[in-house]
Structures are given as structure tokens and as C-alpha cells.
N, C-alpha and C positions, 0 to 999 in steps of 0.2 A: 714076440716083440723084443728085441735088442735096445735093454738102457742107455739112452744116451750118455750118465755116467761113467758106461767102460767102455764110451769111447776115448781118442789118446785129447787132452785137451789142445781145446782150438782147432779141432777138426770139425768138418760139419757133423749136423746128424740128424737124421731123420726125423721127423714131425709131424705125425699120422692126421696133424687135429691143425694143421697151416691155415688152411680153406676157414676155418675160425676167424682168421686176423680181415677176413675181409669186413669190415664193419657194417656195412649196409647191403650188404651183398642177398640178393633173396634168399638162397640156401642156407646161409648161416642166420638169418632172421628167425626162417621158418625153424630151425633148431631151436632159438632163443622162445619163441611164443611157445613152442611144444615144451620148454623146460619148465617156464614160466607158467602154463597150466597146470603142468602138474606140483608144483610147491603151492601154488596158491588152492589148490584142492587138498592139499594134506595142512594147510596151516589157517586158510581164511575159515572159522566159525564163527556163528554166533558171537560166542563168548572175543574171539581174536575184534571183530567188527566193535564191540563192546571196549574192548582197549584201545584201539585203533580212537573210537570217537573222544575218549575221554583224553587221550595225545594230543591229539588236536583241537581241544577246549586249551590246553596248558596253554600250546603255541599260538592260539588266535586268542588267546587273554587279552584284553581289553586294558586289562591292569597292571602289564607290564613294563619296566620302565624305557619311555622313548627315548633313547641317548642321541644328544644333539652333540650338534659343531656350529660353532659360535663364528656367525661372518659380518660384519659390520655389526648393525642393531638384533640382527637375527639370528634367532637358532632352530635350526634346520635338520629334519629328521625325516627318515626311511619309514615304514609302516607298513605291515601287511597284516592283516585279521581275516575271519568268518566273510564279512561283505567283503574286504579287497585282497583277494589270493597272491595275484600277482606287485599290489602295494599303490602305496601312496608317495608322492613326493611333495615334502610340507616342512612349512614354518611358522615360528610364531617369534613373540616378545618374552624378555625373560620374566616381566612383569607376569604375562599369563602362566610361561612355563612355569613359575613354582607353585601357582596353586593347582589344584587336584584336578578340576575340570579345566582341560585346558583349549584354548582358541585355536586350532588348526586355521592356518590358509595352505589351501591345498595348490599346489604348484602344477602337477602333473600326475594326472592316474592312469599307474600303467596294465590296469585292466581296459581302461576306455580307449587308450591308445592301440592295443593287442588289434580291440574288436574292429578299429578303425581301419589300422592298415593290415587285416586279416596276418596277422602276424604273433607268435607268442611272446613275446619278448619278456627278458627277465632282466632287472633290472642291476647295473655295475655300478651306479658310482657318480659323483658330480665333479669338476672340476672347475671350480671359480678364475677368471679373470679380476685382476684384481684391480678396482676402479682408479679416476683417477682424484686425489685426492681431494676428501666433503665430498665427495659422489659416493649413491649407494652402488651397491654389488647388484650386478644385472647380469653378463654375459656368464654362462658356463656350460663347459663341452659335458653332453649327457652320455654314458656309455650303456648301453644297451646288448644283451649277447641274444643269438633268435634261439639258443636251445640253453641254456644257463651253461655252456661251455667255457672255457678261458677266451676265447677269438668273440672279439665283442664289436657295434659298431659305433662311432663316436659322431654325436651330433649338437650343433650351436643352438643353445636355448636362451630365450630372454625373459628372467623371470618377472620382471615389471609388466611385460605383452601377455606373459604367460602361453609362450609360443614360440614353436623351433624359428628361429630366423631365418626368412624368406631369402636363399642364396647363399645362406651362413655356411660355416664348415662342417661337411659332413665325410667321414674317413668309414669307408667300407669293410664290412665287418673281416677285422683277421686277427693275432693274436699282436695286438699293436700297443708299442708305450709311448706315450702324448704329453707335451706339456704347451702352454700358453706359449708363446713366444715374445708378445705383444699384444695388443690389441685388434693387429691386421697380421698375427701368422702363428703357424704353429713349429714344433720341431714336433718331427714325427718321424714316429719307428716303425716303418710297419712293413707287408710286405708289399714291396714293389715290380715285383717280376721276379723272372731267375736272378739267381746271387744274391739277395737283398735280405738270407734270412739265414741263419745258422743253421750248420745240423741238427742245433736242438729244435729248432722250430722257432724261434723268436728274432726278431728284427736283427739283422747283420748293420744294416746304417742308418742313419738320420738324417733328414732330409729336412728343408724347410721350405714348408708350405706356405703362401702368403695368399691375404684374401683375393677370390678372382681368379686364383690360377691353380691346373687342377693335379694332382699327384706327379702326372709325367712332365710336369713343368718344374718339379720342387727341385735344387738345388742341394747336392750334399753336402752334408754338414759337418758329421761322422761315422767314422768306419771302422770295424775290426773285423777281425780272420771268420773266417767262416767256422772253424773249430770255437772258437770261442761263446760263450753261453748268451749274451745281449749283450746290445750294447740303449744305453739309454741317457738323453738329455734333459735335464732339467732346468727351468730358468726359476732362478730365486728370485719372490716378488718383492720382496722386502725393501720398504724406503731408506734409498741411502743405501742399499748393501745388492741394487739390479745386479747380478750375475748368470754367467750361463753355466754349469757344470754339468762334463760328461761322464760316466760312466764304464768302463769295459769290462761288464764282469764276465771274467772268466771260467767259472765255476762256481759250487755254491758258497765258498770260503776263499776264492781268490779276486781280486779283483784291482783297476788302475784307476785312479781319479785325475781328473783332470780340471782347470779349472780354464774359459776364455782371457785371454790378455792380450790387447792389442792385434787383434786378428790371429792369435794363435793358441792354440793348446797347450797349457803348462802341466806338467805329471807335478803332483804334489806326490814327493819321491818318498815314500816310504814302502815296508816288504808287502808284498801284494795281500797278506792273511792279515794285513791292520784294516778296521774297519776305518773312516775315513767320516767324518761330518761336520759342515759346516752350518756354525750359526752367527751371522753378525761380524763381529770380528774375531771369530773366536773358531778356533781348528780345533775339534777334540779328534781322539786316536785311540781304537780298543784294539789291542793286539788279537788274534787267535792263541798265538804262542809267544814262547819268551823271544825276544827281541835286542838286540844293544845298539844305542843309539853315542856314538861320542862317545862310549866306555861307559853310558850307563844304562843299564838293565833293566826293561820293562816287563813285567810278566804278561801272559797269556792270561784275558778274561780281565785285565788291570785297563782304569782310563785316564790318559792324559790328557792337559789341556795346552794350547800356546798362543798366542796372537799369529793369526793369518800372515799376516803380515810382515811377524818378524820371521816366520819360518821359510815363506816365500826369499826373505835377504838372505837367511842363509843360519840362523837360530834353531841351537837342536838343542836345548837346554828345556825338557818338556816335565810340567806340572803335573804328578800325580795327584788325581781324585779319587782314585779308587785300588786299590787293593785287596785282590780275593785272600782267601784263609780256606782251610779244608770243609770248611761250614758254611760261607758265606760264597752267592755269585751275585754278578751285575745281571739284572734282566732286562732294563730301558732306561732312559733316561726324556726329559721332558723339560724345555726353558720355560720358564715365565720373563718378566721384564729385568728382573735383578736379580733372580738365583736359577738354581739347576737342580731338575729334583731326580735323585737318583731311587729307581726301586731295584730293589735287593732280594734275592731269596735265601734265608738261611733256614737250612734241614729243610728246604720245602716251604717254607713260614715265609710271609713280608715283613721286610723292614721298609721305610720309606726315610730317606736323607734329604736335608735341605740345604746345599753350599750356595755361599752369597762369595762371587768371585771379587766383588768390591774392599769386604775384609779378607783379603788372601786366601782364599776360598773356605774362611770357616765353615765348619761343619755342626750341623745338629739331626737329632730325630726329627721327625716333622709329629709324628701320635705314637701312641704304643698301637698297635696292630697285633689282635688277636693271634692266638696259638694256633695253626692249621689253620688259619684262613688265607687267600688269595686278597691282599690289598693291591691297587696300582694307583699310582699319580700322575695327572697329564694336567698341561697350563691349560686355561678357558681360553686366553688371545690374547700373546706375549708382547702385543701393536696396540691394545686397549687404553686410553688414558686413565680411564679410569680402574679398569679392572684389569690390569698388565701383568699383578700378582695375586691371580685369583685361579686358583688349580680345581680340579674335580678330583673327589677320591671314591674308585667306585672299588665295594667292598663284598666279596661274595664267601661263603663258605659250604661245605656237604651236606647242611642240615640247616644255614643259616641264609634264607630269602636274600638275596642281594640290593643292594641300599646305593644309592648314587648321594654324595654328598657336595657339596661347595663349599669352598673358603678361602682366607686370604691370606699369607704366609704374614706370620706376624700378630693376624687379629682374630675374628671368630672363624665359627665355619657350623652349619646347617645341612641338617638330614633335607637333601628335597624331593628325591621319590624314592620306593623301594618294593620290588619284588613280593607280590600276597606269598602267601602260602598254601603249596598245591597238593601238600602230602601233612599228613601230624608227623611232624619230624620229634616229636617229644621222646615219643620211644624207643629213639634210635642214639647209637654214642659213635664218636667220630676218635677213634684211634691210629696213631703212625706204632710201625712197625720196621724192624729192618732184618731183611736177610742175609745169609750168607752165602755169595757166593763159589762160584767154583775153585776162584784163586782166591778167595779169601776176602773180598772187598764187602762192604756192607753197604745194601743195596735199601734203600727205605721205601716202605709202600703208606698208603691211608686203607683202613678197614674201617667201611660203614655199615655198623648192624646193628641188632635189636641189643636193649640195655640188657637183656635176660635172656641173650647169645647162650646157650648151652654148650659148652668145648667137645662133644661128643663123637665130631663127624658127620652131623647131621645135617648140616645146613647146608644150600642149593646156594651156589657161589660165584659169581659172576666176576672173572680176573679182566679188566681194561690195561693195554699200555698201548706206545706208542716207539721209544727209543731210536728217532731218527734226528738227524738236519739243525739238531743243537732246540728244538723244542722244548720245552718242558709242562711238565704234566701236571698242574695244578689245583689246590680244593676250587669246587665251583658246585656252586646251587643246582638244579638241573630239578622241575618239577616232571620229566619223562623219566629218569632213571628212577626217582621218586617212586612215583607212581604203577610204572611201569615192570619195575624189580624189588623197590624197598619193600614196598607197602603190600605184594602179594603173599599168597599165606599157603602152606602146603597143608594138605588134608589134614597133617598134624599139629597146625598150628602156630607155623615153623615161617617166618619171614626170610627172604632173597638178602643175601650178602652180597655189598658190593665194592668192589677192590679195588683201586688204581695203582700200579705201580711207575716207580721214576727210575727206569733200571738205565743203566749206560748207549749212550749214542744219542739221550735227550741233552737236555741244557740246564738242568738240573743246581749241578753245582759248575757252571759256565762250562767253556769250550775244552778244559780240558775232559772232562765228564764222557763230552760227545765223540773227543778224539779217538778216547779207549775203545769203541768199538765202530771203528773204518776199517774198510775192506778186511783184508785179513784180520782183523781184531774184530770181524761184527761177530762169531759168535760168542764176545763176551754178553752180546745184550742177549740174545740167546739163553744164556747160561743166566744171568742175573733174572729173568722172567721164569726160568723153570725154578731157580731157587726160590722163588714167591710161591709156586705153587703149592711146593715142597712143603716150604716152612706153614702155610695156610694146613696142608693135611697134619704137620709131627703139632701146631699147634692144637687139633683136633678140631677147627672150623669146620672143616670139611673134608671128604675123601674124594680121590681121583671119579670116582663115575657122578658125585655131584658137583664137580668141578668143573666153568664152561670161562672161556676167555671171547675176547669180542676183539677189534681191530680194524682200523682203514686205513687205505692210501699203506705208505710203512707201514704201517699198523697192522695190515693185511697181508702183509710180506713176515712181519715180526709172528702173527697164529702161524701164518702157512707154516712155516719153521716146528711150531709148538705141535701141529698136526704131525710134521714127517721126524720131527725127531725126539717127540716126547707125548706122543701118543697114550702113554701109558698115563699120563698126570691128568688126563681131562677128559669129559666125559661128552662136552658137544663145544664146537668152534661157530666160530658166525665171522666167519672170512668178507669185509667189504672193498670195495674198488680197490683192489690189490695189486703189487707188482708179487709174481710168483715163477713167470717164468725171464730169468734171470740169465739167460744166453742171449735172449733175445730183446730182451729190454730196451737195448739201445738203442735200438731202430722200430721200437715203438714211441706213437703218439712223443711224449716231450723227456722221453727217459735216456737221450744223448747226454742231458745236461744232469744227470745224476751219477756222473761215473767217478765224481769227486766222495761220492756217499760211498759207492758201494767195489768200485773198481770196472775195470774192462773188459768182459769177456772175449772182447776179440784178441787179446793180448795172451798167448797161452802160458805164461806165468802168471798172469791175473785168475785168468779162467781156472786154472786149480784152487783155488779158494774160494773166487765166488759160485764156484759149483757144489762147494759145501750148504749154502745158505740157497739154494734155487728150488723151492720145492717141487716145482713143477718135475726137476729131473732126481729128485731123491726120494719119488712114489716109488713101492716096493712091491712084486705080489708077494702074498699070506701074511699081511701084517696089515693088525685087527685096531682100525684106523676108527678116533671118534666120530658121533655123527655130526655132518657139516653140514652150515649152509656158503656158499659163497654169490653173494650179490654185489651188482655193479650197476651202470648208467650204459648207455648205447652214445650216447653226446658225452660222454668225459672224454674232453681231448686231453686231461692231464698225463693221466697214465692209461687211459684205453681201457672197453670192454672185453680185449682178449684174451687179456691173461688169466681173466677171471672164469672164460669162459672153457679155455683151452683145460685149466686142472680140472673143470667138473668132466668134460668131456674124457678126458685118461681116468678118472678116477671110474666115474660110469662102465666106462670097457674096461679097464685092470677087474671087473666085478666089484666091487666096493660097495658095498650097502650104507644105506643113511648116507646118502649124497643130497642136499638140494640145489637148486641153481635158481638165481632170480636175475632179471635183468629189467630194469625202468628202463623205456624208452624215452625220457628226455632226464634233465636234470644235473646232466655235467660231474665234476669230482665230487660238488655235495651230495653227488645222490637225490638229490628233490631240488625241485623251480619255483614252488609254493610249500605254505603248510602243510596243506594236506598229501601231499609224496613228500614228506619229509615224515609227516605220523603215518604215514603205509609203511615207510620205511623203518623207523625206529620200531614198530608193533613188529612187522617180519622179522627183527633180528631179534628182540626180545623175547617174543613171543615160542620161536623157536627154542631158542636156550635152555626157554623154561618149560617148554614141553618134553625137549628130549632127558634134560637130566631130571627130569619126573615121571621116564616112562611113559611119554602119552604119545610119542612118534616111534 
């Protein structure tokens, strides 16, 4: 067989393992159930069955906390447990929310519906119409997907009937973005025929739907290029501030805002890599990059503020709120009625700020926020009279159950639920560490082990990251890694190490962080993940054959890499819904719109580089490759079952030993539609890991 590596870039090349890409195709099924037997005969035991159950006691916890969104008098929350797999759609009063046993009113259960319209549906999301004022909240578009894919369908509910509306709007499942328009319309993105959808797959126009009349009736509204990534409408329902705003995003970091006026489209004119958001009257602006606006200089990952309205006349005189430092990035921000809470991460850690633009936007801390921990801040309902300055701060860390609090900027604030406890985290310590990488940068990770860690090499070490799309990798509670890794014990008595690192292409320390490794620059992430492993073995955590790394989505692209080009640091991989083969990306499922991450391989000056990081085409024969599992979904329309399927497939024929292949038949990007395929799922990858770096595969 002839690498496609030598061949000249940007030529075709042959693809022994094509007939893969058909998704549903019998041939390639019957592949997938035959791979799928045999992984599940080498890993489903007793003892696997036994983890597997105790995974999903964590996740159908009873006692975990229900995070709501606060809509008039109501707050309104998701739910899935033991009796409802597929969930619950519920609200109550905040009166009941704070105490421990709380009053559900059940809105809509989407198991009873499933069995009703013999259908599986898994459920997306709600969208409120927002009444008209002293009326409660009644109408809202339900999104529904039939296999937990991104292509969902959207239908009008009235939660007072407690019943889809007889004739209401219903938008036919596709991968489509919606918003109210009115009371009698929607704008809607969806696909409408030929032309109507980008090469990425996502709505090319906007359309407006009005009650009565049906898709081929809708009216356009807006349009962009077909090359371009969505385009999407939003209508702000805001009293006092009705507007329409469109969208053209271009890419994953570029994009065109627009605002309606007077029947037309105004570009709020700034470089396309500023983010754009409007609140009120109030235009704030995050650059990606440095910027000069009038001669003066806004950095990348920095936020401005301005009135709407003066910038509209013609005002480029814009307020600095924020300022990155080599330590500190912006990760969200959140209005309440009179300030703007900014959350922060420095080295990894939260800070949370509270500016009140009324005193020229002074600035304060809002808590001190633990060392390694994950704080965020979001307003409860910035429209509330009475609770307009009332934020939630929900606070998680590696060892530390996660807590949801309430308060009011200014006055108290109350623990109101929090996270049991699913592992004894007593005997475990939560350390940051930082590497060095290849050119020199220092790359910080967390190490969660036993307090009485032995530095000998001996411990069975489980490396996570992620290093794409400006993410970041943050502490968070997790009673399955817990359980699942922390808490296992090798015949010598020797507990699972667990490792996160924050290496370059995440969002870490904001957008410059994530710049250092685009297209040609990805294999600095690369490089900063093989220095973790590195530095885990000269620390003496561990050594390369009990060293395993885990990975999805990017994350599955970032092992792949660690399998073809550092093979020698680890001892088993757990590759999940991955992009891996990287010629072909493009013209898979929704990976047109990721050529801003990784570059173009049809471009053959692109394609020299991004054939560095493609693992699919820099498998090697006699190179003594760790054991893998790679798992994926047959419904992820995000990035496809194929790529997943196509490298077990070469690696199987290259002769390759310790290959598994697993493939769920429904369940979408997450891998799972319920609980329970989501604990099948985290037991197989775990499970695995730790079998193979303890010699029992």
C-alpha cells in the first residue's frame, strides 16, 4: 500500500477504507456491529458491568443539583434520572427551589412523548416568547433531535395547556437556528431546499415564517455566501430595546454583525475577529487581536464598552473594561440591571469582577474564589424588579462537590444546593504544575492524586486535554472520573492519577493562547501535550507504559497525533468521536466550517502542513503503536462516525495489535442520548485504559 503522505500535496490519493464514509450503508454497519462485538467481549465483565452500574447511580443522582433559568415567577429545569432516561421538562417557584425537597411541575416528559409518537427523541432546549407585559410566559419553540444529533426539530408549546399548540409552529427536523420573531412569526434558518445551506451544512438564509403560512411561503430575510459558515437572526426581546440582529459568521473567529434600521441592515463596522454584543444600550467589543481604532490600540482578548448609539453617529472613542496581562484572560461576561460581571481566569484559577458602569465603570472583586477552583457568574434576570441584581455563582472544583449559590451584588448571598459526594476525595490533593515546552513556553497542567503519591513511576496515569477553538480546560468536580479512575486501586494498592492539561489552541490564557497553535502552528499543542507527559514520567508519576491519555471531538484529533507521533510516551489511548483523517475533513459531516482551526487541505500549500497533524495518513508500518480504543456515534452529525472508523480500519490491516473499535448507534457528538449510554460510554473508555496499562488486555 502506497502512503498517501508521499504523495505530491494536493493530489488525490487513494483510500482503501472510502466505503467506511457511507454511514448507514449495510456493508459498513455490518463492519461496525462485527467491531462492536468484539470490544464489548474483550472489555464487558462482570467486574466492567459493576463500574458501568455504579456510573450511572453518579449520573441518575437524585441529589444533584438542578440548574434552572429564571422566566417570570418560574424557574425552569431539564432532568433526566433512573425513572426518566430520556428527562423531564419542569418548573417550580423559587420559594420551593431553595428548600431540599423541591415541588416539581412537570411541563413535558420526554419519555412519555418518545412512547407516544413512537419516536426517540432527545431532547434541545426551550425557547421562550416573551409575553406581553403582566402576562405570564406561555408560548415556547421546544427543540427536539430524533437521534441526539445537531439537526433538531422545533415545535410551539404552551406551557399553561401543557400542550404542543394545535397548528402552532412546527420547523422540520434539520440543523436549523430560530428565533421568536413576534408573537405571529419566526426568523428561521434552516434548510430550505437547494442553496439555502452552506458548505458547512448550516443555514445559508433567513427566512421569515409567519403564523399560517408554511416554509415555502416564508420571505427572506438574510443571506450570505455559500462559503461562509451560518448565517443567523436574532430578535432582542428586551422592553424598550425590540431589535432585530443579524449575524454572518464566517468562520469560527470571524464574523459581520448587523443591526435592522429602518428596513435595512446596518454593519456595526468593526475588523471581523472583534466579537460584537449587544446589551441595552450598551455595544461592548472583544477583539481576537490587537486592533487600532482612531490611533488607539485595543489588544486581543481586551473589552470595550460604548453606547450603541454613539457609535452608530459615528464615535470611536471606546472604554476599556478589561485588559489581559500574561496571567490573566477574559472567559464570559454576564449583565445584571446595574453592573457587568466579568469572570476571569488567572493561571487556570477564577477571579470574578463586578463593574457598575453608572460610577464610570468602577471596578471591584465580587469573593475571593478559591486556588484551582472553577468559579462563574451569571445574572438570575437582569428585567427582574426586584431581583435585577441578583447573580448565581456556581463553584466547582477536582475534589471539591460543586455548590450553586445566590446573591445580590452589594448585600448577602446563600449556599442553595450543592453536589453530594461520590468518591472520599479526602485522600486525594489537587496540584497545578507546569511544563516545558518544545520552544520554551510553559504550559500548566492540574495533577489529581493520592496524598501519599509515591514519585517512583508507578502510578497508572490517565493524561485528558483538549487544545482547540479557544476552550479552556477547567477544575471541575466529576463523581465518574472519581469513581471511575481516582478511587481504583492496583493490586499494589496504588490509586489512578488524573491529569488535565491547558496546553496551547485552548483559551486558557484568552485568544492569544489559542492563536499559537492554528494551522501551521497546531503542532505547538502537540508539542505542549507531549511535554506533560514528559514531565509526568522526569517527575517520576509515572512511566511511559502506565501512561494513558483520553480525548474527543479535537480532543480525539489532539491523542490521534499523541498515538502517530509520540507513541513511545503512552501506554494505551482512548481516541473518541474524533476528526483524524484530515484530507478529508472538509467534506465530512460539518468539518467545512473548521478550516479557520485547522487550515485547507485542498489548498496544496495548506495541505503540507496540515498533513503533519492527520493521523490517519501518518500511520506507519513496524511502528510499535500503543493499545487503542477508538469510539464514536453513528448519528454525530458533528464530525461523523467515519473518521473514527476509517483509522481503526488501516490500523487493523497495517497489522496493528491492541486496536479496539466501538461505535453507539445513536447518541450524536455527546456519544450518549441518556444516562445510561453515556455510563456505557465513560465505563468503555475508562475501563479500557485501565485495563490495558495494567496488563489485563
Amino acid at each position: 500500500m502506497t502512503s498517501p503522505t508521499d504523495q505530491h500535496p494536493g493530489q488525490t490519493t487513494d483510500d482503501e477504507f472510502l466505503w467506511l464514509e457511507d454511514i448507514y450503508g449495510e456493508k459498513p454497519l455490518d463492519w461496525v456491529r462485527g467491531e462492536n462485538t468484539i470490544t464489548e467481549s474483550a472489555l464487558i465483565t462482570p467486574e466492567f458491568l459493576t463500574m458501568e452500574e455504579s456510573l450511572l447511580e453518579v449520573l441518575d443522582s437524585t441529589d444533584r443539583i438542578p440548574m434552572v433559568s429564571k422566566r417570570g415567577e418560574h424557574y425552569y429545569n431539564f432532568w433526566r434520572d433512573k425513572q426518566h432516561p430520556k428527562g423531564l421538562w419542569r418548573r417550580t417557584s423559587w420559594e420551593s427551589y431553595a428548600t431540599a425537597d423541591v415541588d416539581w411541575d412537570v411541563l413535558l416528559d420526554i419519555d412519555a412523548l418518545s412512547a407516544e409518537e413512537g419516536m426517540e427523541w432527545v431532547w434541545g432546549g426551550a425557547m421562550f416568547l416573551r409575553p406581553p407585559e403582566g402576562e405570564p410566559h406561555r408560548r415556547a419553540l421546544i427543540a427536539l433531535s430524533p437521534d441526539g444529533g445537531d439537526a433538531q426539530r422545533y415545535r410551539e408549546y404552551d406551557v399553561v395547556e401543557r400542550a404542543f399548540v394545535d397548528g402552532g409552529f412546527d420547523i422540520p427536523t434539520a440543523k436549523s437556528r430560530i428565533s421568536w420573531a413576534g408573537p405571529d412569526a419566526l426568523h428561521v434558518g434552516t434548510d430550505f431546499g437547494p442553496g439555502s445551506m452552506t458548505t458547512s451544512s448550516y443555514p445559508r438564509t433567513v427566512r421569515t415564517v409567519r403564523r399560517g403560512e408554511g416554509l415555502a411561503d416564508a420571505g427572506l430575510y438574510f443571506e450570505i455566501p455559500e462559503n461562509h459558515m451560518m448565517a443567523v437572526v436574532m430578535r432582542d426581546q428586551t422592553p424598550g430595546f425590540e431589535r432585530d440582529i443579524a449575524a454572518d459568521i464566517i468562520d469560527f473567529y470571524s464574523s459581520k454583525t448587523h443591526l435592522r434600521r429602518d428596513g435595512e441592515w446596518v454593519h456595526i463596522d468593526v475588523p471581523d475577529d472583534v466579537n460584537v454584543s449587544l446589551h441595552r444600550e450598551w455595544l461592548l467589543l472583544r477583539p481576537r487581536t490587537d486592533f487600532t481604532l482612531d490611533g488607539a490600540l485595543y489588544s486581543g482578548g481586551s473589552l470595550q464598552a460604548v453606547l450603541l448609539e454613539d457609535f452608530l453617529s459615528g464615535e470611536r472613542t471606546l472604554r476599556t473594561l478589561f485588559a489581559p496581562d500574561a496571567r490573566t484572560a477574559l472567559q464570559s461576561w454576564s449583565w445584571t440591571r446595574d453592573y457587568l460581571l466579568l469572570n476571569l481566569l488567572k493561571d487556570v484559577s477564577s477571579e470574578i469582577r463586578v463593574l457598575r458602569p453608572a460610577a464610570h465603570w468602577s471596578s471591584e472583586i465580587l469573593d475571593a474564589c478559591p486556588p484551582l477552583h472553577a468559579v462563574d457568574a451569571l445574572a438570575v434576570d437582569d428585567e427582574d424588579d426586584d431581583a435585577g441584581n441578583d447573580y448565581w455563582l456556581v463553584a466547582t472544583g477536582f475534589l471539591t462537590p460543586s455548590t450553586l449559590v445566590r446573591g445580590t451584588i452589594g448585600g448577602s448571598h446563600e449556599e442553595v444546593k450543592a453536589t453530594p459526594s461520590y468518591f472520599d476525595e479526602t485522600g486525594f490533593t489537587v496540584e497545578q504544575h507546569f511544563a516545558v515546552s518544545k520552544d520554551g513556553t510553559r504550559v500548566p497542567y492540574f495533577q489529581v492524586a493520592a496524598a501519599d503519591l509515591v514519585l517512583d513511576g508507578g502510578n497508572p496515569t490517565l493524561l485528558s486535554g483538549y487544545g482547540g477553538f479557544e476552550k479552556a480546560m477547567t477544575p471541575a468536580y466529576s463523581g465518574v472520573t472519581g469513581r471511575g479512575w481516582l478511587s481504583r486501586e492496583t493490586r499494589d494498592g496504588r490509586h489512578g492519577v488524573y491529569v488535565l492539561a491547558n496546553i496551547r489552541g485552548g483559551g486558557e490564557y484568552g485568544p492569544g493562547w489559542h492563536q499559537a497553535a492554528l494551522h501551521s502552528k497546531r503542532h505547538r499543542a502537540y508539542e505542549d501535550f507531549a511535554a506533560i507527559a514528559q514531565d509526568l514520567v522526569d517527575r517520576g508519576v509515572t512511566r511511559p507504559e502506565l501512561l494513558g491519555c483520553t480525548g474527543r471531538s479535537n480532543g480525539g484529533l489532539l491523542v490521534g497525533n499523541m498515538l502517530t507521533k509520540y507513541p513511545h510516551l503512552f501506554g494505551a489511548i482512548s481516541c473518541g468521536v474524533p476528526l483524524l483523517d484530515m484530507k478529508r475533513y472538509t467534506k465530512l459531516s460539518a468539518g467545512y466550517s473548521w478550516i479557520a482551526e485547522y487550515g485547507d487541505p485542498d489548498k496544496p500549500e495548506e495541505w503540507e502542513y496540515v498533513r503533519t497533524f492527520s493521523p490517519y495518513h501518518r500511520l506507519e508500518q513496524g511502528i510499535s503503536y500503543p493499545k487503542t480504543l477508538i469510539w464514536t456515534a453513528t448519528s454525530d452529525d458533528r464530525v461523523g462516525p467515519v473518521q473514527a472508523r476509517k483509522m481503526a480500519a488501516r490500523m487493523k490491516a497495517m497489522g496493528v495489535g491492541g486496536v479496539w473499535f466501538h461505535e453507539a448507534l445513536e447518541g450524536g457528538h455527546a456519544g450518549a442520548s441518556d444516562n445510561r449510554q453515556a455510563a456505557r460510554m465513560h465505563a468503555m473508555s475508562l475501563e479500557f485504559v485501565w485495563k490495558a496499562l495494567n496488563g489485563e488486555l
